[in-house]
Backbone of each chain as ProteinMPNN parsed JSONL, in Angstrom:
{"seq_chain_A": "XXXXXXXXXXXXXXXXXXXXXXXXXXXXXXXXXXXXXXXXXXXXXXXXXXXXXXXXXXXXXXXXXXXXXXXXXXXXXXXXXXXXXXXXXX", "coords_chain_A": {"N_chain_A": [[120.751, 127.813, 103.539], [121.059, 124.187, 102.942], [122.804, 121.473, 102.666], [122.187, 118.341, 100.516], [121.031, 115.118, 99.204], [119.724, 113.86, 96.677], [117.456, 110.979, 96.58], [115.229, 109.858, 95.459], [112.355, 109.829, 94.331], [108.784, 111.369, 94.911], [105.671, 110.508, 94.601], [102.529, 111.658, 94.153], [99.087, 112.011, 94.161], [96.396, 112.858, 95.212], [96.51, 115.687, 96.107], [96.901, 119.39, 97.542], [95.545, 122.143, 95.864], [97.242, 124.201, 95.469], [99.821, 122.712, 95.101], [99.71, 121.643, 92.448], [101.169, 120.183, 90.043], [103.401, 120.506, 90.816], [106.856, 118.564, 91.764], [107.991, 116.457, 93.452], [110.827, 115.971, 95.221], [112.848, 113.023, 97.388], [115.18, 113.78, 99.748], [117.782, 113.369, 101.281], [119.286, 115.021, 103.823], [122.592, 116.161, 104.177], [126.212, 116.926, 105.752], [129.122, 118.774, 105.499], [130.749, 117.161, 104.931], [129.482, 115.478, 103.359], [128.366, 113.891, 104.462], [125.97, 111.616, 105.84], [122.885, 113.331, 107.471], [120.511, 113.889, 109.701], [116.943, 112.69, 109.019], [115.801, 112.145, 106.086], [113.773, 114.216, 103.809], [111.1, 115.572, 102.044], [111.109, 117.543, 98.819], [110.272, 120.553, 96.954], [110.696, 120.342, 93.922], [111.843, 122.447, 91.068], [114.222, 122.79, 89.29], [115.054, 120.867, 87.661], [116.386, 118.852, 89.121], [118.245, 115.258, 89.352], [117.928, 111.934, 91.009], [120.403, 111.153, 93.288], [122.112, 113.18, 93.018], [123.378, 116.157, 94.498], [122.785, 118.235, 96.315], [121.564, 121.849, 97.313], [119.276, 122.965, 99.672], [116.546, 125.022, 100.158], [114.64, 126.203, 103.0], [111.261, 126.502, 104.864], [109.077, 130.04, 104.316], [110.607, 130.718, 101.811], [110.847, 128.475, 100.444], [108.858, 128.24, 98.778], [108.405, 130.101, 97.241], [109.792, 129.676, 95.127], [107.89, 129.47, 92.818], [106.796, 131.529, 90.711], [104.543, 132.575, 89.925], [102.294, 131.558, 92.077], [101.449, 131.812, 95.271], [102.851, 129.404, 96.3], [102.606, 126.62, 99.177], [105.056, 125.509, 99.81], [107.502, 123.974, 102.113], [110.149, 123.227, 101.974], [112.649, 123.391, 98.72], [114.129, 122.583, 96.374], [117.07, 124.594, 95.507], [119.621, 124.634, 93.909], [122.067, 122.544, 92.292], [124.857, 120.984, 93.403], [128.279, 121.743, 92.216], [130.616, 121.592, 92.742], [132.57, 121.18, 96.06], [134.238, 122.851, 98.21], [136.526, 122.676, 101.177], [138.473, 124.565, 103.321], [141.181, 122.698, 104.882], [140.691, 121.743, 107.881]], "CA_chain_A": [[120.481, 126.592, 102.75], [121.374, 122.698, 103.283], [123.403, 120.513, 101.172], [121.628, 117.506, 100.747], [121.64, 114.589, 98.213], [118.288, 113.665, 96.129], [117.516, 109.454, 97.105], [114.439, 109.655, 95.385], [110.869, 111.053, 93.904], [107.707, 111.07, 95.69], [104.205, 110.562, 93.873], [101.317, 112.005, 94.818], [97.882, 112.634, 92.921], [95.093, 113.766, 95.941], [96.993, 116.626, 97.093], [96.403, 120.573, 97.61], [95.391, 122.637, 94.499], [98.085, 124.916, 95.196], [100.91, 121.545, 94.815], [99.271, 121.075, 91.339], [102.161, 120.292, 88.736], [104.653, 120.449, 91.677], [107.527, 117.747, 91.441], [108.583, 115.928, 94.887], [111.736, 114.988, 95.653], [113.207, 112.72, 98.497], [115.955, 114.712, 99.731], [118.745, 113.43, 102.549], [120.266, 116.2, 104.176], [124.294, 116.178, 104.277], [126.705, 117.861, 106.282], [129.998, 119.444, 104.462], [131.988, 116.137, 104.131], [128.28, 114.537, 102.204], [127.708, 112.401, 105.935], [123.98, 111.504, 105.942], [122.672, 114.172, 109.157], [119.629, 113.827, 109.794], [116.236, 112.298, 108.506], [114.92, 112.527, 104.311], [112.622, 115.259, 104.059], [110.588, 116.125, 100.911], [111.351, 118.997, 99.097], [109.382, 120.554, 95.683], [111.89, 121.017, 92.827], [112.059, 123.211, 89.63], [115.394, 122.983, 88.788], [115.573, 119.543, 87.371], [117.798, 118.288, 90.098], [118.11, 114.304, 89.285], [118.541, 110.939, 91.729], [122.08, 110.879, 93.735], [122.432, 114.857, 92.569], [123.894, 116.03, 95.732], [121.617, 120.232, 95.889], [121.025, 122.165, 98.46], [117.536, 123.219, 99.66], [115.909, 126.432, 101.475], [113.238, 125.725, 104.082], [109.918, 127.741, 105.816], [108.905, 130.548, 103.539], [111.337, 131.459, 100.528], [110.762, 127.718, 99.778], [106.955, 128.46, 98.39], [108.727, 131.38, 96.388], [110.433, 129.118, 93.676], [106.647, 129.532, 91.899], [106.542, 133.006, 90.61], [103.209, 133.087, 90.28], [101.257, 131.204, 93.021], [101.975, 131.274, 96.7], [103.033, 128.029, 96.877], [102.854, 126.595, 100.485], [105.946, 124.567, 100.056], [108.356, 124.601, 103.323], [111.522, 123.121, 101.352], [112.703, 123.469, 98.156], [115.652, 122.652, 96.16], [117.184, 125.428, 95.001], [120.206, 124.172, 93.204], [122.571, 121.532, 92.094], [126.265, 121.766, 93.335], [128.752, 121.328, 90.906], [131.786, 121.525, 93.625], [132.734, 121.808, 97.215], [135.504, 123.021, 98.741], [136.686, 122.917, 102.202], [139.313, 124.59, 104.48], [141.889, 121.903, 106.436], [141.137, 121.96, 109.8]], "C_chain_A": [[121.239, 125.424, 103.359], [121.724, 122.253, 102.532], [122.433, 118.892, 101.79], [121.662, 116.437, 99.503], [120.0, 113.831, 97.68], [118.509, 112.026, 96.377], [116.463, 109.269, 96.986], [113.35, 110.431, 94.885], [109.852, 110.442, 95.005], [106.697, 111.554, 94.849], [103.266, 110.594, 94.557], [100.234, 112.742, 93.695], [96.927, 113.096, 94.03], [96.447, 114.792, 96.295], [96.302, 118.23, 96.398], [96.43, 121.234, 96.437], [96.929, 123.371, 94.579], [99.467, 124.038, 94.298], [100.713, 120.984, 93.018], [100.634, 121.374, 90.015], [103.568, 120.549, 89.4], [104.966, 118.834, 91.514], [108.149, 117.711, 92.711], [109.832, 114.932, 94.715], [112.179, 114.633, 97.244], [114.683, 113.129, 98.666], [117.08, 113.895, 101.069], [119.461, 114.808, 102.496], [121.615, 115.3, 104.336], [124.669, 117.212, 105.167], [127.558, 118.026, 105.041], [130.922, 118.74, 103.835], [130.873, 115.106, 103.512], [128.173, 113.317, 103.268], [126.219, 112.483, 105.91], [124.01, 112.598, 107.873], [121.239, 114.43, 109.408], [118.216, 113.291, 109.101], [115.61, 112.816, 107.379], [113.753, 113.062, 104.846], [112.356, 115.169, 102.265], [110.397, 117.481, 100.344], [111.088, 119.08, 97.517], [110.84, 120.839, 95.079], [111.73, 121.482, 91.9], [113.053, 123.272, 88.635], [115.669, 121.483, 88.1], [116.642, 119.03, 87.532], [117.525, 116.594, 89.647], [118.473, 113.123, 90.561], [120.097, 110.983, 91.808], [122.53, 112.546, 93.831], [122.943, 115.177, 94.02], [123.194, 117.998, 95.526], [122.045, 120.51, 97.046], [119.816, 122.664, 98.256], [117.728, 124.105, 100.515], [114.773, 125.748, 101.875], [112.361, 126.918, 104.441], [109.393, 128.718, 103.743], [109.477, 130.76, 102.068], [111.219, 129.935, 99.994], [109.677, 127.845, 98.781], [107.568, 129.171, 96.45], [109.53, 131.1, 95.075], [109.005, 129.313, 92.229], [106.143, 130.425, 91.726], [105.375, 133.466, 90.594], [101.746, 132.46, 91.464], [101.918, 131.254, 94.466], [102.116, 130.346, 96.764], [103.409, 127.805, 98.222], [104.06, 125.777, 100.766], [106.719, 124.908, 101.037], [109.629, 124.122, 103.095], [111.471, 122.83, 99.854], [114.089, 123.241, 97.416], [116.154, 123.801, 95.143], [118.445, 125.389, 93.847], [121.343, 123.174, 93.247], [124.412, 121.865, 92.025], [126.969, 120.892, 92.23], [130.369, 120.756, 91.857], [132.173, 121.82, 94.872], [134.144, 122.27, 97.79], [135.81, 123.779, 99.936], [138.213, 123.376, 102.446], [140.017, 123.591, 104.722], [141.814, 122.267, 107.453], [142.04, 121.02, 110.718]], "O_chain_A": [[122.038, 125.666, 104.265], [121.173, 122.405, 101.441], [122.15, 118.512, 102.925], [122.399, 116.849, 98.607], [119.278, 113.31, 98.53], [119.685, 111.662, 96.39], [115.958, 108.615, 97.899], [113.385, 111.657, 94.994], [109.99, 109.446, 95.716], [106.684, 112.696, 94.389], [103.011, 109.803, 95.466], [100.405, 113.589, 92.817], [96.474, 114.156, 93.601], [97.397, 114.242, 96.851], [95.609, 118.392, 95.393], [97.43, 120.969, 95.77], [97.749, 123.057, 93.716], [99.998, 124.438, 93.262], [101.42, 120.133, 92.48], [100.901, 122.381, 89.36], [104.614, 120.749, 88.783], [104.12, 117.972, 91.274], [108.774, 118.68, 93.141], [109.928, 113.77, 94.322], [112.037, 115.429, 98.173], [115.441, 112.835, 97.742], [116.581, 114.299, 102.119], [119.984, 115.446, 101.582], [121.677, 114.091, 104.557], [123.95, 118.169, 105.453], [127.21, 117.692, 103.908], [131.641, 119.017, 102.874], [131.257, 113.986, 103.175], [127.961, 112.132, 103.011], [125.52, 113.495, 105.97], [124.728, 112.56, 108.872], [120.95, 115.605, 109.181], [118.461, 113.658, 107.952], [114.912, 113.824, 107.488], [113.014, 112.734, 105.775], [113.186, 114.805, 101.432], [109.809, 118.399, 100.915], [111.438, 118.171, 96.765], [111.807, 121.387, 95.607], [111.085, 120.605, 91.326], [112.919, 123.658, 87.473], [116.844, 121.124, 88.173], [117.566, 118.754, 86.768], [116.306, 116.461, 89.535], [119.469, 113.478, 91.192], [120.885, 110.897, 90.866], [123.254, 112.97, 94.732], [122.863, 114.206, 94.773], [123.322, 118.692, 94.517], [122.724, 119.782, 97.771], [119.264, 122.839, 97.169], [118.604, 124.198, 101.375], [114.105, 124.92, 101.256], [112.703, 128.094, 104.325], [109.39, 128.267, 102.597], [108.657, 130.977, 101.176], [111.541, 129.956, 98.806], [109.976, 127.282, 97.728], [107.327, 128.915, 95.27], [109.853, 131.916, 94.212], [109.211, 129.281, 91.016], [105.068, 130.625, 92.292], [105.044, 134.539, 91.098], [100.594, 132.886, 91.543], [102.972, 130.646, 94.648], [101.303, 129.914, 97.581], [104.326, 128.479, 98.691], [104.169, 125.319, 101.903], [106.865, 126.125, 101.151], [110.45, 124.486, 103.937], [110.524, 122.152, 99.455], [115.108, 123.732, 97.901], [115.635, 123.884, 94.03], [118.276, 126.113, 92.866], [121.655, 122.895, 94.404], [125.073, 122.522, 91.221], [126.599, 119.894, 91.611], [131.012, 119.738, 91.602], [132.173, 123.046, 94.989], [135.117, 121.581, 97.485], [135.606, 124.986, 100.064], [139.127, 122.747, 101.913], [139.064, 122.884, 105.05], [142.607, 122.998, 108.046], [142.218, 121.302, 111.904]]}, "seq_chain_B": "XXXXXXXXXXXXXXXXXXXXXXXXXXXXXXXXXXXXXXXXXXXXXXXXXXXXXXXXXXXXXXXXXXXXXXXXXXXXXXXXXXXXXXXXX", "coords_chain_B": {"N_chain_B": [[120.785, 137.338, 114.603], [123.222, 134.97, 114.236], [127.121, 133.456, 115.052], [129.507, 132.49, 112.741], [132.11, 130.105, 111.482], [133.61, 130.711, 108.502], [133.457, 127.787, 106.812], [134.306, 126.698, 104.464], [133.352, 126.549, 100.128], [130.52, 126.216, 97.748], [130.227, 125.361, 94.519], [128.063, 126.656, 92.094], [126.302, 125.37, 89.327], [123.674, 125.234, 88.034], [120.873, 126.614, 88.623], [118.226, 128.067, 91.103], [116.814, 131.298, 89.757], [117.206, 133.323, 91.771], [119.47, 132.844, 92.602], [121.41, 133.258, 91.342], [124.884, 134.22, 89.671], [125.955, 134.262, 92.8], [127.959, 134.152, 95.489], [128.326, 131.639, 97.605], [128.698, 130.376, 100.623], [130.077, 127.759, 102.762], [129.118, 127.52, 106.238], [129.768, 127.128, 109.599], [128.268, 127.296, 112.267], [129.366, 128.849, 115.75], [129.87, 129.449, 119.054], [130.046, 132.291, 121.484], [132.789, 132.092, 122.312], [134.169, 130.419, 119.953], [133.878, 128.265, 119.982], [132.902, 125.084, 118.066], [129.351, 125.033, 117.267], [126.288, 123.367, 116.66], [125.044, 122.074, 113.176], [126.708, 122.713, 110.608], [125.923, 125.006, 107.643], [124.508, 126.575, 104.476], [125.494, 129.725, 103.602], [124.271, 132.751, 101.334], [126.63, 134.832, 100.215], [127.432, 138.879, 101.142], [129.386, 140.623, 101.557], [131.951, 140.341, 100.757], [132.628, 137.61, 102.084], [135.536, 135.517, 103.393], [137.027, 132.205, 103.374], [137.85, 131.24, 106.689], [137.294, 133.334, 108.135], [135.361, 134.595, 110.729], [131.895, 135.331, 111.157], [128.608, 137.362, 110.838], [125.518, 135.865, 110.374], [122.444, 136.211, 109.52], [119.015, 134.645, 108.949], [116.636, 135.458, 107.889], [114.297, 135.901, 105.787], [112.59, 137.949, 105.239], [114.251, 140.27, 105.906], [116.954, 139.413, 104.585], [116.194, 139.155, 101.76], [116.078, 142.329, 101.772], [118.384, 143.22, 101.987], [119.668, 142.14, 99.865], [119.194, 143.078, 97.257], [117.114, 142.831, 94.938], [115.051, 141.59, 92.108], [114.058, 138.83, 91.863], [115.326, 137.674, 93.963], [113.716, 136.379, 96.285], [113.818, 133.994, 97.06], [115.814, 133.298, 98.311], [117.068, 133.27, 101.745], [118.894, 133.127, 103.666], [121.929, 134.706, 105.081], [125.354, 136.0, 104.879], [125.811, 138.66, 107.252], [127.81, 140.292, 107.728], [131.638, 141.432, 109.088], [133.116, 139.664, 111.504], [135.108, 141.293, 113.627], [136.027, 141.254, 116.348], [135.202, 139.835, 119.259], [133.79, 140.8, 122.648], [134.116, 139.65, 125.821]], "CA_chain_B": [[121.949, 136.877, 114.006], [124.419, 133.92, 114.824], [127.927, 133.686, 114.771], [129.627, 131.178, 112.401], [133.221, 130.189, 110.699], [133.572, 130.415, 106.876], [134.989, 126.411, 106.422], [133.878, 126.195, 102.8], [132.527, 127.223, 99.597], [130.433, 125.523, 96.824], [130.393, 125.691, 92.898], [126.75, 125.572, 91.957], [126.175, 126.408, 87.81], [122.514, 125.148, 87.695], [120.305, 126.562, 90.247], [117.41, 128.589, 91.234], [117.27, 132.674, 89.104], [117.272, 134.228, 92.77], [121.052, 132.406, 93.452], [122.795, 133.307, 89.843], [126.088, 135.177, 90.231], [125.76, 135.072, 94.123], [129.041, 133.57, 96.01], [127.659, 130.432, 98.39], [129.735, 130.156, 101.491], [129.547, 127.07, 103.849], [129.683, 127.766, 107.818], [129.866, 126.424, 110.222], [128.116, 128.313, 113.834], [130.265, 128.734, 116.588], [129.669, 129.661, 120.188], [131.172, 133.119, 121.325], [134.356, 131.278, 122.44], [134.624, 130.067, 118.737], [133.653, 126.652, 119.881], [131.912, 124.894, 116.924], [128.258, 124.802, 118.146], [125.509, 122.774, 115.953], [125.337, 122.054, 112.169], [126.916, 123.738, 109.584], [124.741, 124.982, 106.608], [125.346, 127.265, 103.705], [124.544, 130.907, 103.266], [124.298, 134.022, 100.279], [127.845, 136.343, 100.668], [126.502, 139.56, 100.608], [130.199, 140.836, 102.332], [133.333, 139.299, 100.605], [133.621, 137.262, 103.094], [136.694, 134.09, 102.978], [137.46, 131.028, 104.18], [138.557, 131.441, 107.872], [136.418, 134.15, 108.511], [134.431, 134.925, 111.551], [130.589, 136.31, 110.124], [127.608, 136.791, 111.274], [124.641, 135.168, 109.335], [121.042, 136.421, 109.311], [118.664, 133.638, 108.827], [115.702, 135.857, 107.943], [113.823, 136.169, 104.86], [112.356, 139.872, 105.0], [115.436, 140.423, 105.813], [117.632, 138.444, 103.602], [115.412, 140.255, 100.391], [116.206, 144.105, 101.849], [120.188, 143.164, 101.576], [120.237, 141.387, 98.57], [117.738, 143.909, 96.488], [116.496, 142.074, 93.517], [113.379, 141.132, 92.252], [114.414, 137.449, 91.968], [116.082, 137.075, 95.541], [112.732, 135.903, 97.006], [114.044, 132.492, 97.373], [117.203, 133.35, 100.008], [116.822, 133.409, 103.813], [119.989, 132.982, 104.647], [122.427, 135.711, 104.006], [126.447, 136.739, 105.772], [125.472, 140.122, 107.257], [129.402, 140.84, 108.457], [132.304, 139.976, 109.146], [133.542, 139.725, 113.205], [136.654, 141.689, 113.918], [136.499, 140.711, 117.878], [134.046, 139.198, 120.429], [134.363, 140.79, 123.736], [132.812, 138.995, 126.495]], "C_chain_B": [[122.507, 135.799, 114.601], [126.003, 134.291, 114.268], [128.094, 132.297, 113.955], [131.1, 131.324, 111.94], [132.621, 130.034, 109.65], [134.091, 129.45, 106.722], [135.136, 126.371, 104.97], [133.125, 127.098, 101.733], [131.966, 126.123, 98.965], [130.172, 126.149, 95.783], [128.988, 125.324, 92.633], [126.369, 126.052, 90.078], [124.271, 126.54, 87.705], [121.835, 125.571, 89.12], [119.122, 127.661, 89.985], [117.428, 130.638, 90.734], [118.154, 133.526, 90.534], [118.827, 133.901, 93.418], [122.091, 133.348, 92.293], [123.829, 134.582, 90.288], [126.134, 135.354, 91.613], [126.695, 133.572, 94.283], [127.715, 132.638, 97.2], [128.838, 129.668, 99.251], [128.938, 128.676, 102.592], [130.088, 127.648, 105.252], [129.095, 127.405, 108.527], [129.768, 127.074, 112.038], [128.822, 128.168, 114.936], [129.818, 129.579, 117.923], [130.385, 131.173, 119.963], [132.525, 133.112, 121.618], [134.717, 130.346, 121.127], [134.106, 128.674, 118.649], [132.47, 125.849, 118.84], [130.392, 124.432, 117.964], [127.238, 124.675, 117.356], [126.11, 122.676, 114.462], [125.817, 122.807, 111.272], [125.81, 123.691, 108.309], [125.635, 126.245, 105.379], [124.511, 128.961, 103.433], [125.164, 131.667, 102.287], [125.719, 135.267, 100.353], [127.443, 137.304, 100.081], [128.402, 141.121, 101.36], [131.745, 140.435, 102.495], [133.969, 138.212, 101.617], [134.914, 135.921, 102.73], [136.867, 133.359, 103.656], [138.105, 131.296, 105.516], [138.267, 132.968, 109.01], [135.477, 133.939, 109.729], [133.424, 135.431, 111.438], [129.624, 136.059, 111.232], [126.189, 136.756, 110.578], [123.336, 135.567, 109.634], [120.199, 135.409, 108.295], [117.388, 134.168, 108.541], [115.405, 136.044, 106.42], [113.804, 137.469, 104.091], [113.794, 140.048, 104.75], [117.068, 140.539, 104.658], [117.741, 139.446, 101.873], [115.976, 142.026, 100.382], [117.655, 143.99, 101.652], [120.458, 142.975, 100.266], [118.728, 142.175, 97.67], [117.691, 143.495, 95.276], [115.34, 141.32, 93.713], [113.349, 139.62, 92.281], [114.715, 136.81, 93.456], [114.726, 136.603, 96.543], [112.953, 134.454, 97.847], [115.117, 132.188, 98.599], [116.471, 133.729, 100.654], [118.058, 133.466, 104.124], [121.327, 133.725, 104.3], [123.923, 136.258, 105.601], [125.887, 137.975, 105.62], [126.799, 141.057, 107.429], [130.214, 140.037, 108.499], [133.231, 140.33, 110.354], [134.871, 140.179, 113.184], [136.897, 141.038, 115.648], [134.712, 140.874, 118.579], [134.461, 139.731, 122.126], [133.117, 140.588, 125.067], [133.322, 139.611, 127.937]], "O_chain_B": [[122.165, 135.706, 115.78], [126.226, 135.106, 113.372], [127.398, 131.296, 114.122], [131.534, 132.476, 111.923], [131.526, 129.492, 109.499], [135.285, 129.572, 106.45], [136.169, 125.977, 104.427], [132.456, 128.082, 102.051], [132.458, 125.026, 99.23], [129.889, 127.346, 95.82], [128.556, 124.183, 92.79], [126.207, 127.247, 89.83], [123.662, 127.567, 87.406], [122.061, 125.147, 90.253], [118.993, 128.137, 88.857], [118.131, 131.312, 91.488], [119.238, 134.108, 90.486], [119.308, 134.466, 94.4], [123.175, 133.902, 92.474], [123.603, 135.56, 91.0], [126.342, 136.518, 91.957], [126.529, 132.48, 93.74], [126.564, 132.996, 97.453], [129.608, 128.78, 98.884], [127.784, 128.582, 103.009], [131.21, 128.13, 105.404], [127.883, 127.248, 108.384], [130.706, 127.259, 112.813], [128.939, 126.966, 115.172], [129.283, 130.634, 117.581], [131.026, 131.488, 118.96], [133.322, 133.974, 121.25], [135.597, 129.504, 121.306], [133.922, 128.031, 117.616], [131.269, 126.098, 118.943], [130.361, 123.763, 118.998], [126.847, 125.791, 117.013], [127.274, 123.013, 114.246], [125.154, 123.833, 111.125], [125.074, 122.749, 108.015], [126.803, 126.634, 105.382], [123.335, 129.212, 103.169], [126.377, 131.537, 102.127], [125.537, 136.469, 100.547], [127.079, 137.252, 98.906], [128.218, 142.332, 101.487], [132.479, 140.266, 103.469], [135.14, 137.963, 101.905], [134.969, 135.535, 101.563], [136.913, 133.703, 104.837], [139.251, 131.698, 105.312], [138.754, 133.399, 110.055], [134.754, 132.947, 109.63], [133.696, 136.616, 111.635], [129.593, 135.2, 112.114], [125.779, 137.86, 110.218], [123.049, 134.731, 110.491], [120.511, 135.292, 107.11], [116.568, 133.338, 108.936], [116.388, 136.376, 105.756], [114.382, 137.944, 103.114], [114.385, 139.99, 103.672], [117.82, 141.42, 104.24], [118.615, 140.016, 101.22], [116.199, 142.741, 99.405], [118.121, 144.923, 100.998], [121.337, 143.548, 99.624], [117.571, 141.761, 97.593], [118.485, 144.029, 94.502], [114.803, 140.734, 94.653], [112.362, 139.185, 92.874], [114.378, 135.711, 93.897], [115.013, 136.523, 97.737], [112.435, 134.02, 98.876], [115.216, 131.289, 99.435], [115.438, 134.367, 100.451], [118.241, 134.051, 105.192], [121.868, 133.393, 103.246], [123.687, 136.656, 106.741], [125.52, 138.485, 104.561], [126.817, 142.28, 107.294], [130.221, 138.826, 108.278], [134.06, 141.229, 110.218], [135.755, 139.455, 112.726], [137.916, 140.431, 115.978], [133.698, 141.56, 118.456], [135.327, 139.127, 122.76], [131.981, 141.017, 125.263], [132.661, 139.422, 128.958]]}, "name": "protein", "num_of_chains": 2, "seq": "XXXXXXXXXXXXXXXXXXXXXXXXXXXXXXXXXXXXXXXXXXXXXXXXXXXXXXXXXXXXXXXXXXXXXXXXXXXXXXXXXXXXXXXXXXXXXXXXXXXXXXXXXXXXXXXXXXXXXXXXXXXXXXXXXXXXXXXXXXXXXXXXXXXXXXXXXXXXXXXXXXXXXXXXXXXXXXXXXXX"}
């Protein structure tokens, strides 16, 4: 998984039957000290993660798998909402 | 597999069924000379592992599911398989 920090929803009405009643969020990835690392991706959510929320997300397959009953084709997903991090001193 | 350090953990209460009660280590991949080598990310401890730890992380789904046996765990990929006593090159 990826820590990442929600910076947004994304609305969409034509899309794939499967996506039907799926909830898009705009997602920045983070590294471990919450540095922006790379480019906002969109990623389905279930967990009623909110704006700023700081989650992490799974990618490729096991993202789909948050929707117990449909294959969903989703390729990220947020899986949940941290509460606390805690690093090492290096 | 990859190799990685254990730098971190996180506290997550709300989250997806297939995480609940499951420890959530950050690490951080490392070359086999230890040297940090790309992003760190966070994976499933399936292997007590601890902070300062040497592991190595399986990034596989199938996989992932046959370790962590529950009917919920569909949602991990990414899962400590060990934990590195020595690298000999």
């Amino acid at each position: 998984m990826k820590l990442g920090k929600i910076i947004g929803r994304v609305v969409c009405n034509q899309k794939i039957a499967e996506f039907d009643g799926a909830k898009f969020l705009l997602v920045q990835p983070l590294d471990e000290n919450l540095n922006n690392t790379g480019d906002p991706i969109v990623a389905t959510d279930k967990i009623q993660a909110g704006t700023n929320e700081i989650v992490y997300y799974e990618t490729s397959k096991e993202a789909g798998r948050i929707y117990e009953t449909t294959m969903n084709p989703s390729d990220a997903s947020v899986m949940g909402i941290v509460d606390d991090i805690n690093l090492s001193n290096k | 597999m990859i190799l990685a350090k254990v730098i971190g953990n996180v506290v997550s209460t709300i989250k997806e069924k297939g995480y609940e009660s499951k420890k959530i280590l950050i690490v951080q991949p490392v070359d086999y000379n230890g040297k940090n080598n790309g992003k760190s990310f966070l994976a499933i401890d399936a292997v007590q592992a601890g902070v300062g730890d040497t592991v190595l992380i399986l990034e596989e789904g199938g996989s992932a599911r046959d370790i962590i046996n529950e009917p919920e765990s569909m949602t991990i990929k990414c899962v400590i398989a060990g934990i590195v006593d020595s690298v000999n090159v």
